[in-house]
C-alpha positions in Angstrom: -15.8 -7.4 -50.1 -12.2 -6.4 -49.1 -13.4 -2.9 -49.2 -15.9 -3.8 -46.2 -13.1 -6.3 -44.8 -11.1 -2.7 -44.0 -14.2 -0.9 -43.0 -15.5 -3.3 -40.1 -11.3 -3.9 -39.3 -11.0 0.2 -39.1 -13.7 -0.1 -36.6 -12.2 -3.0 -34.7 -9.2 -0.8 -34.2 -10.4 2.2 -33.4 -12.7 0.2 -30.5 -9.6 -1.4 -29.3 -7.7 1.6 -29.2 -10.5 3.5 -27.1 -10.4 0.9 -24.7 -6.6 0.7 -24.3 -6.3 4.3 -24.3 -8.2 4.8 -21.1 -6.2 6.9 -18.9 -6.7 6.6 -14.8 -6.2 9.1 -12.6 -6.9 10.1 -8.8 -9.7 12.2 -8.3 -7.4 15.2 -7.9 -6.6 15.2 -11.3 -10.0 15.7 -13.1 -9.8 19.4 -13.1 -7.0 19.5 -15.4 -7.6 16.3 -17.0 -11.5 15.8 -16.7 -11.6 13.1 -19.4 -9.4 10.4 -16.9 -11.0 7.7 -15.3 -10.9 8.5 -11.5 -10.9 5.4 -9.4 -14.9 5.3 -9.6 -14.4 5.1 -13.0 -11.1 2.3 -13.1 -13.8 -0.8 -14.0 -14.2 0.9 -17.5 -9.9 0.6 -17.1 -9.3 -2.4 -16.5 -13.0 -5.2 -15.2 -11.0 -6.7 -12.4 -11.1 -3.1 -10.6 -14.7 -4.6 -9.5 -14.2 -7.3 -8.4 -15.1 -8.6 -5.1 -11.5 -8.8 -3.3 -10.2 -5.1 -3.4 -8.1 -3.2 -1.6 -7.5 -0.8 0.0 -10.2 -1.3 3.4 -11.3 0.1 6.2 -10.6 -2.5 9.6 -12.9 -2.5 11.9 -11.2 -3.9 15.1 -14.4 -5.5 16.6 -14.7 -7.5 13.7 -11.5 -8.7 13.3 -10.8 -12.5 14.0 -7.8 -13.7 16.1 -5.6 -16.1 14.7 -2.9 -18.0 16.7 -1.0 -18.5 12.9 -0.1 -15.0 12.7 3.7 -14.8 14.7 5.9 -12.0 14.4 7.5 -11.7 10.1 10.8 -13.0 9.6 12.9 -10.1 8.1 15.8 -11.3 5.9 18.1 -8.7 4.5 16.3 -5.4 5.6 19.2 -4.4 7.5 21.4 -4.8 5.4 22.4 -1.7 3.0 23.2 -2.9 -0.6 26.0 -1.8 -2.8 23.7 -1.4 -5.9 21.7 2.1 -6.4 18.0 2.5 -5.9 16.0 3.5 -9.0 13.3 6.6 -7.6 11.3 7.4 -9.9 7.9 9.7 -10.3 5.7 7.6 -12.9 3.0 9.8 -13.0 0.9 7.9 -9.8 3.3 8.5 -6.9 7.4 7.6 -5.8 8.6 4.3 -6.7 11.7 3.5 -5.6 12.7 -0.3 -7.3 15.4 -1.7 -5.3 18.6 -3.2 -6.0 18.9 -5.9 -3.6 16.1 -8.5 -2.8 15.0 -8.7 0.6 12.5 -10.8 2.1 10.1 -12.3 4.3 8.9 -15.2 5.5 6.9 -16.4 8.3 3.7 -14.6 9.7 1.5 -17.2 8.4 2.8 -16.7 5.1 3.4 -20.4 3.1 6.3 -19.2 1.4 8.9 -16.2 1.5 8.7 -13.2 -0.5 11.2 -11.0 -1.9 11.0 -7.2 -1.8 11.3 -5.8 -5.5 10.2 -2.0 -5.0 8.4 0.2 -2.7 6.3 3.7 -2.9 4.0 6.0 -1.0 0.3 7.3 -1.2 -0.6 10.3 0.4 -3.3 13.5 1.5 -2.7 17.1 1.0 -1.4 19.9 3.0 -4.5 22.8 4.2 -2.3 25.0 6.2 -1.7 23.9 9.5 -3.2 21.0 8.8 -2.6 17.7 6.9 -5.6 15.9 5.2 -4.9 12.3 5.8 -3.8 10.3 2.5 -3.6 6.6 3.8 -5.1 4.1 1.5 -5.9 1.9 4.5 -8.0 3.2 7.5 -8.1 1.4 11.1 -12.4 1.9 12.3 -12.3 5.0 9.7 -9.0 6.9 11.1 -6.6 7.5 8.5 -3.0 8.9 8.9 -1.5 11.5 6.5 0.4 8.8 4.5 1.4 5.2 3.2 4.1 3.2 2.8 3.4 -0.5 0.1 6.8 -2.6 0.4 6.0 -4.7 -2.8 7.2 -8.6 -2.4 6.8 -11.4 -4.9 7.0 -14.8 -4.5 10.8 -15.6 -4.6 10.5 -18.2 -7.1 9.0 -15.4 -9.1 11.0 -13.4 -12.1 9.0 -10.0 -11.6 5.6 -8.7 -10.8 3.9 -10.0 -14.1 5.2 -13.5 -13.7 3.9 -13.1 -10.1 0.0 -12.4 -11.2 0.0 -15.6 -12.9 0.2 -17.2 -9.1 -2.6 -17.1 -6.7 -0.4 -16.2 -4.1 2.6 -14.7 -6.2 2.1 -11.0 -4.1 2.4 -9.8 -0.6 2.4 -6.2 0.6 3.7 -4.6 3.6 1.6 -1.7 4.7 2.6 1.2 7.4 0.5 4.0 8.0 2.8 7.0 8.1 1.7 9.8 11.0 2.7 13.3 11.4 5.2 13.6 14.6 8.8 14.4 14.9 11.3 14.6 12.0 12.5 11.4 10.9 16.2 11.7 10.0 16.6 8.1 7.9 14.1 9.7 5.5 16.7 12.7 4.9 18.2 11.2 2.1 15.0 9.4 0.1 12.9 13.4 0.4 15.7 15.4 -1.1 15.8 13.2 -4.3 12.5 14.5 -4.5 14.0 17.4 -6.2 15.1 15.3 -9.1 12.3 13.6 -10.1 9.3 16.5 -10.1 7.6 15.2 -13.2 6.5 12.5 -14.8 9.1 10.1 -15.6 11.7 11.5 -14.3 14.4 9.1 -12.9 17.2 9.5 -10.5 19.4 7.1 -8.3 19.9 7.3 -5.0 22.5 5.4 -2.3 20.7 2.5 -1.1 19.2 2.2 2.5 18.5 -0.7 4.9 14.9 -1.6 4.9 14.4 -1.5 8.5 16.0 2.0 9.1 12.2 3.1 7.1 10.2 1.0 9.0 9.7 1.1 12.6 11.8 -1.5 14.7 11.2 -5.3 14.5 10.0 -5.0 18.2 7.2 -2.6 17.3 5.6 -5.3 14.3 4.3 -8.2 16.2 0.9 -6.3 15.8 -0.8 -6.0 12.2 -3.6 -7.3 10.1 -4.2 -9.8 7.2 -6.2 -10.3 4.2 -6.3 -10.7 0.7 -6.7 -7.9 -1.5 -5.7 -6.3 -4.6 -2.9 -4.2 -5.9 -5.1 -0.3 -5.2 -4.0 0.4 -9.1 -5.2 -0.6 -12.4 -5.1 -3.7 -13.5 -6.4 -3.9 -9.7 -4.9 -7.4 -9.6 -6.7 -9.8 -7.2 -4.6 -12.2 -4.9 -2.3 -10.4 -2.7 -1.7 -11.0 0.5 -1.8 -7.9 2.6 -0.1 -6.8 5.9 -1.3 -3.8 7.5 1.1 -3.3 10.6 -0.7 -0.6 13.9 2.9 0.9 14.8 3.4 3.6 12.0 6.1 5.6 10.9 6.8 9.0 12.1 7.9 12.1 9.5 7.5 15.5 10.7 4.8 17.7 8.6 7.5 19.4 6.9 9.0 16.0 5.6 5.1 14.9 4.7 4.5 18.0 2.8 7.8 17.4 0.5 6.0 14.7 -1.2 3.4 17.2 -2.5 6.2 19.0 -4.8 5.9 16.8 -7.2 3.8 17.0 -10.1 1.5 14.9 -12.1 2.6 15.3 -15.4 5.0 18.0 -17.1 6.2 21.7 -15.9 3.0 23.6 -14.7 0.7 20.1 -14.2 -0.8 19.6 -10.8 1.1 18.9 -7.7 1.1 15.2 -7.0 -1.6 15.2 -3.9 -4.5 12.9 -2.7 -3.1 10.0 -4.5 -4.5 7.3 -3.1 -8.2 5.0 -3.7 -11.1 5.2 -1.2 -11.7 2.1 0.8 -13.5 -1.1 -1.1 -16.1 -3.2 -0.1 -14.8 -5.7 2.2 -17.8 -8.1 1.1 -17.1 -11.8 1.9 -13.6 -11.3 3.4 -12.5 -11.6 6.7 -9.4 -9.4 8.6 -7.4 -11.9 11.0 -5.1 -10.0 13.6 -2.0 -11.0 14.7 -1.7 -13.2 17.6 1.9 -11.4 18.7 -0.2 -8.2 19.8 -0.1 -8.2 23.9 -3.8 -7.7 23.8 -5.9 -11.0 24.8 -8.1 -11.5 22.4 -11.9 -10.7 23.3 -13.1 -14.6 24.5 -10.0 -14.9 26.9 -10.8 -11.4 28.2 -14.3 -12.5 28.9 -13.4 -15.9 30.6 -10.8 -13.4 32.9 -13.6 -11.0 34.1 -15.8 -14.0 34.9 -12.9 -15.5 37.0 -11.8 -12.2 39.0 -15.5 -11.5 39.2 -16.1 -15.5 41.0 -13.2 -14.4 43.1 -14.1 -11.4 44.3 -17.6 -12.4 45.0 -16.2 -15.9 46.9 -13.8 -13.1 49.3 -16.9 -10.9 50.6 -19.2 -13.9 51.1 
């Protein structure tokens, strides 16, 4: 008996073991590691990863709904620069930089405010002279050559795992990042790059305002909303996304810096295409901010109709 007690409990823990040891990856990673689970794959990871309220999306504008609740974000602290170093860090999915101070936001139809606790990017690939877009996010299938997630939790939250125990513990700033013109407040963040080429490699860097890597406060009365997921395993549901139109400019040489990083160890693959394709939207529904100085589509009808009763009562 207690010799088929260790038998069936051997099997127990080797089971649990294969299920814990699942490594994810991006799909640019199979070659080299061709046993990973790329995100087609992250259900076997972690269940939640098919569930019905992932991110990231494709918005299509048309189907977007207008919603008066949706004023301009409140930005507390993100132009302030902190005295307390910025961890960067290469964790084997992309940049994190974890931040010293706590910004936050508020407003925007949000119920509560939000403090900022980290931040990192996604990105595409270089194919000379091109870039292949690497934006999680996609705006009536255009995607721009990178991603910036500003992480908040709820600020009566400790950290990011007391936050998932809240429906509403998680909101993310999104900003699509476009090749243009060289973006000088970025200088400091890309050449840390140098310090942290593989896998858990950590450096510290002199803290930055906020805003200086977002565009000005002017430029984000326009964005989406809708609730997602974190776009890694565990793929948590419940967070409360903000995609902004006005992206960030880098130039391509700035872009392509990201790219030196590896994976894994010395002689792994460069760090490239890491981002998940676009989920099903399913039930959801995209609201748009009502700061944008568009009209929305009914008020731009009932304006024709009036010029057009106008016009006609002139000429008769």
């Amino acid at each position: 008996m207690e010799l088929l007690f260790l038998v069936l409990f051997s099997v127990h823990i080797l089971k649990t073991e294969a299920v814990v040891g699942h490594h994810w990856c991006y799909q640019s990673q199979k070659d080299e590691q061709p046993t990973c689970k790329d995100p087609r794959q992250w259900h076997v990871v972690d269940g939640t990863c098919k569930g019905n309220y992932q991110s990231p999306i494709n918005i299509v504008t048309k189907d977007v709904i207008y919603d008066k609740s949706l004023k301009p974000l409140n930005f507390e602290g993100y132009d302030v620069k902190g005295s307390s170093k910025w961890n960067i860090e290469n964790n084997g999915h992309t940049v994190k930089i974890t931040l010293g101070t706590s910004p936050k936001i508020g407003g925007g139809g949000l119920r509560r405010k939000y403090k900022a606790i980290e931040f990192h990017f996604h990105w595409g690939v270089q194919d000379m002279p091109h870039y292949l877009p690497g934006s999680e996010h996609s705006i009536d299938g255009e995607k721009q050559a990178m991603e910036l997630h500003i992480v908040h939790i709820r600020e009566d939250a400790l950290d990011i795992a007391d936050a998932k125990k809240i429906s509403d513990g998680i909101a993310v700033l999104a900003f699509f990042i476009k090749v243009d013109e060289e973006n000088k407040n970025y200088a400091t963040l890309i050449s840390e790059l140098d310090n942290i080429q593989y896998k858990g490699k950590i450096s510290q860097m002199d803290p930055l305002p906020l805003s200086s890597l977002i565009p000005p406060e002017d430029d984000l009365r326009r964005y989406y909303r809708y609730e997602g997921s974190l776009t890694t395993p565990d793929c948590h549901e419940g967070v409360i996304w903000t995609v902004f139109e006005k992206p960030v400019e880098l130039s391509i040489f700035q872009v392509s810096q990201f790219s030196t990083v590896h994976f894994d160890g010395k002689n792994s693959t460069y760090m490239v295409e890491n981002f998940r394709p676009a989920q099903f939207l399913n039930e959801r529904y995209v609201y748009w901010s009502s700061a944008s100085t568009l009209l929305p589509p009914a008020k731009v009808l009932m304006l024709v109709l009036i010029l057009t009763y106008i016009l006609s009562s002139l000429f008769q």
